[in-house]
C-alpha positions in Angstrom: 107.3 127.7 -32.9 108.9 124.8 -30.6 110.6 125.9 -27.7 112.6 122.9 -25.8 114.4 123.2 -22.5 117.9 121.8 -21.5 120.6 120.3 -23.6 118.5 118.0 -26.0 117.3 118.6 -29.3 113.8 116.7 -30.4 113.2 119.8 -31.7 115.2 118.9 -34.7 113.5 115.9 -35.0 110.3 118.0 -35.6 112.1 120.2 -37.8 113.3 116.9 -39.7 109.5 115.5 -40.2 108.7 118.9 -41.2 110.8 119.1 -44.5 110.6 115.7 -45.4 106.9 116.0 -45.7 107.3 119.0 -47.7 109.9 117.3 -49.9 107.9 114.1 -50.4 104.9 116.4 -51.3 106.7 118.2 -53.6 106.9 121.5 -51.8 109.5 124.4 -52.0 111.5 123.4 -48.9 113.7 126.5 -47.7 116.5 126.1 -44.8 118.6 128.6 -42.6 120.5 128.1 -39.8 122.1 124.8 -40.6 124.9 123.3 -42.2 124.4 122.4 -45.8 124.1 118.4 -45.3 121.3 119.4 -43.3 119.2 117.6 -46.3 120.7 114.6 -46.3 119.6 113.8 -42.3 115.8 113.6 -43.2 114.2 110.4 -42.4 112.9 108.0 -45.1 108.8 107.6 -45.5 107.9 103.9 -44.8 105.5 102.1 -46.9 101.9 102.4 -46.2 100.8 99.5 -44.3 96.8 98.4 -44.6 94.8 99.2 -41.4 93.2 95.9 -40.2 89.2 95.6 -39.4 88.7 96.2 -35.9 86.8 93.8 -33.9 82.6 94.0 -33.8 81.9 96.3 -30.1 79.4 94.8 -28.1 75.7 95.5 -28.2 76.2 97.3 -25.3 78.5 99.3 -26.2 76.9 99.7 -29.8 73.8 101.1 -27.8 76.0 103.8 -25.7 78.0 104.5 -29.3 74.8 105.1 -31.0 73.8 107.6 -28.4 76.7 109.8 -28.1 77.7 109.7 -31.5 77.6 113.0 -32.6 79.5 114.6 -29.4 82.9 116.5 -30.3 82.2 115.7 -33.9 81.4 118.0 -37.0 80.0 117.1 -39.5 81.3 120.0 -41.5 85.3 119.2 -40.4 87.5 118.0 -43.3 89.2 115.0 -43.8 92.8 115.6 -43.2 94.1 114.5 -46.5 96.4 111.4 -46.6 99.8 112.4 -48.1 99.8 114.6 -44.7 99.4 111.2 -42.4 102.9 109.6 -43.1 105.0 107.1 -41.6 108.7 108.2 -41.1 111.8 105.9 -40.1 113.6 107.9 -38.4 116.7 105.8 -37.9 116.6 105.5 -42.4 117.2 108.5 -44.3 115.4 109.7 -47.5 117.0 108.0 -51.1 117.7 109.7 -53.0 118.6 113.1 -51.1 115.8 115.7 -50.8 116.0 118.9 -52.4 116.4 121.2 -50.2 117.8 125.7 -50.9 119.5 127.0 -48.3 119.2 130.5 -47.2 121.9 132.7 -45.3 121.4 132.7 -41.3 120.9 136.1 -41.1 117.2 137.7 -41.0 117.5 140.0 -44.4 118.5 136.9 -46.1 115.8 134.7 -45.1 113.2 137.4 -46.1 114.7 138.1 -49.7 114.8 134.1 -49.9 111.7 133.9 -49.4 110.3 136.7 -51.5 112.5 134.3 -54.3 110.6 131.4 -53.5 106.7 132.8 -53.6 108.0 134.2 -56.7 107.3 130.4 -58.8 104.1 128.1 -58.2 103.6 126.2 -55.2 104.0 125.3 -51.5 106.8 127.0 -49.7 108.4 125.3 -46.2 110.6 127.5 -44.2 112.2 125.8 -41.7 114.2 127.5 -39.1 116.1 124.9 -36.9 117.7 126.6 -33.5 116.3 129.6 -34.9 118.5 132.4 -33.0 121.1 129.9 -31.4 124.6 131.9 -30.8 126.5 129.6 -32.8 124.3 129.7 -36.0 122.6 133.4 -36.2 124.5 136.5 -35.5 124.4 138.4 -32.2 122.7 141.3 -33.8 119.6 138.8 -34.6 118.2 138.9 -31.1 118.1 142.3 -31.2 114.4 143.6 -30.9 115.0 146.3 -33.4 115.7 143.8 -36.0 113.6 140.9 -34.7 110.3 142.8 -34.6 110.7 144.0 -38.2 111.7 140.6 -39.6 108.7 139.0 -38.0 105.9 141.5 -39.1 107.7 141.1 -42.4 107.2 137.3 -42.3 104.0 137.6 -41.3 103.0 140.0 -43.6 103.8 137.1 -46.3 102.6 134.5 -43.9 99.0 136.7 -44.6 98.9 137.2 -47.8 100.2 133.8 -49.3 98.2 131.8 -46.0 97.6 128.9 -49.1 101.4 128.4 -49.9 103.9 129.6 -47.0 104.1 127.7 -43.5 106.9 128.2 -41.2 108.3 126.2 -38.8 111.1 127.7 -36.2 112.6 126.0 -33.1 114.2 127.7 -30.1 116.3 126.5 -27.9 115.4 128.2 -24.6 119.1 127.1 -22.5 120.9 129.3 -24.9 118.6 132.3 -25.0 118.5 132.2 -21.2 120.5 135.6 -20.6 118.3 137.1 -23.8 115.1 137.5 -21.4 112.5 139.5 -23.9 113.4 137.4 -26.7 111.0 134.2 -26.3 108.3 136.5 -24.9 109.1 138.7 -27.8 108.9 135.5 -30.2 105.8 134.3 -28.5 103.9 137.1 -29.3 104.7 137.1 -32.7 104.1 133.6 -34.0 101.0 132.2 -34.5 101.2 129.0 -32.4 103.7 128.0 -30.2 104.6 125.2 -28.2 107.2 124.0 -25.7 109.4 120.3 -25.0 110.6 119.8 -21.4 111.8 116.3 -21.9 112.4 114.7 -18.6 115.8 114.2 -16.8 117.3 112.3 -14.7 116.0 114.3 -11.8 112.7 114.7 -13.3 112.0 111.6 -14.5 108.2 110.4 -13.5 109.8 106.8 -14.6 112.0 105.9 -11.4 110.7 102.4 -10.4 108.0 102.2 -12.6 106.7 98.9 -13.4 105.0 100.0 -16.6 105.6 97.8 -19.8 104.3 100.6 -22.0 106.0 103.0 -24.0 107.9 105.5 -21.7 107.0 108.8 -22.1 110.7 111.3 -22.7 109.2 114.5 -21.8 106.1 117.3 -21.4 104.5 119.2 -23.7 103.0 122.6 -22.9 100.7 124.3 -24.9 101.7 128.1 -24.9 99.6 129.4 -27.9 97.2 128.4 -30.2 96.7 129.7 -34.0 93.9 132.4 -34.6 92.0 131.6 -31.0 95.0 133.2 -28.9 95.4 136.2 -31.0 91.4 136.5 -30.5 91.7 136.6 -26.2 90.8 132.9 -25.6 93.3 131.5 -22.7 93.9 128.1 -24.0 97.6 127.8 -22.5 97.7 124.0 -21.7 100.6 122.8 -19.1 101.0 119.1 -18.1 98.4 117.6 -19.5 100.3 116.6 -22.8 103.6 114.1 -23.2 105.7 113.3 -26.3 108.3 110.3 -27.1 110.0 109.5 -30.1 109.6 106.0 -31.3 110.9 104.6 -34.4 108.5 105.8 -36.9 107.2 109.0 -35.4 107.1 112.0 -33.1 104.3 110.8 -30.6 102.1 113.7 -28.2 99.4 111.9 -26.1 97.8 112.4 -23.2 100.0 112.7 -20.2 99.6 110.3 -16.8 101.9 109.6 -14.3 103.1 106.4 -14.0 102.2 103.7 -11.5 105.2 102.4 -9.8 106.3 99.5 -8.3 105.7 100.3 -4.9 102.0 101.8 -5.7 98.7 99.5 -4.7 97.4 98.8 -7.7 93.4 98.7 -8.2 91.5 96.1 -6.1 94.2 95.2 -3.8 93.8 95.8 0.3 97.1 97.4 0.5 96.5 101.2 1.4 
């Protein structure tokens, strides 16, 4: 699940990269919630581009390399394969039009839909964009006596098919505000989940900055983490993490503030 505050909507440009990988991978990619030209907004893959050699470390370097080189790493860890380490343009969109079945934005729908799906060979997508948004689900889907059901159901097929169904949902937090257990309700029920609180103009770390790199356009907090939460471990992350959107990607990095103009920088006797 992706949660994002205020009145933006990268979320969608998750939700976007999401199907288009299952469409170029020839996945079953199932869509509720939207309206039906939904398909023809996902970005184009860009050609693979060869990786150039990267230049010879020095010796000592190669000495400290050589000693820690087996720290953080398993041996045991797969490759991740490469038709899942695309390239997007996000300012193209995909020729011709992905295929894309659209299911009815209400919760019975989406289950029978995809019941239909599992039903033929191969990879299913559900995406659910502004999952539970007012103006796209009905008022009785935020009802915890229909919301629990429909996500023990999902889960249920979530279990048993864990080699061919993924779901993706997004939320948009501004317009559940007066629905207060419904994204602790939600929270609990995913798997993973994690939250976009892009920056504004009275949040933004960027005022004065001097930086020529690229600008960060929000936070991203880690609020669960697939299997390990549901086992106990605490690994809720908050400001540590920052995403932007560049041209051919949805970028999360390491967050740091930015040094500003009026900052010393290192080295200088200015304190």
């Amino acid at each position: 699940m992706v949660e994002e505050d205020g009145v933006t909507d990268f979320g969608a440009v998750v939700a976007r990269c999401f199907a288009a990988q299952g469409a170029v991978n020839g996945d079953k990619v199932l869509v509720a919630g939207v309206g039906p030209g939904w398909h023809l907004e996902l970005p184009a893959a860009a050609a693979a581009t060869p990786v150039a050699d990267a230049p010879a470390p020095a010796a000592d370097s190669l000495r400290i390399a050589w000693r820690y080189r087996n720290v953080g790493v398993r041996p045991d860890a797969p490759a991740t394969p490469a038709s899942f380490r695309r390239d997007w343009i996000l300012t193209a969109r995909m020729v011709p039009a992905a295929r894309v079945e659209y299911a009815p934005a209400d919760l019975d729908g989406v289950l029978t839909a995809v019941r239909r799906a599992l039903a033929a060979p191969g990879v299913v997508r559900l995406v659910l964009p502004g999952f539970l948004a007012p103006l796209a689900w009905p008022l009785e889907a935020i009802d915890p006596a229909k919301l629990v059901p429909f996500a023990a159901r999902l889960r249920a097929l979530l279990r048993t098919h864990s080699d061919r169904l993924v779901v993706l949902l997004t939320t948009p937090t501004a317009l559940l505000a007066d629905a207060e257990p419904v994204l602790p309700l939600l929270r609990g029920l995913v798997d993973g989940a994690v939250a976009l609180r892009p920056f504004t103009e009275a949040t933004d770390p960027y005022k004065g900055s001097s930086t020529d790199q690229p600008r960060a356009q929000g936070l991203v907090d880690v609020l669960k983490v697939p299997v390990l939460s549901d086992r106990g471990l605490m690994l809720v992350r908050r400001g540590e993490l920052a995403f932007r959107v560049s041209k051919h990607r949805f970028v999360i990095e390491d967050w740091g503030i930015p040094i500003t103009a009026d900052e010393p920088q290192p080295g200088s006797d200015i304190y």
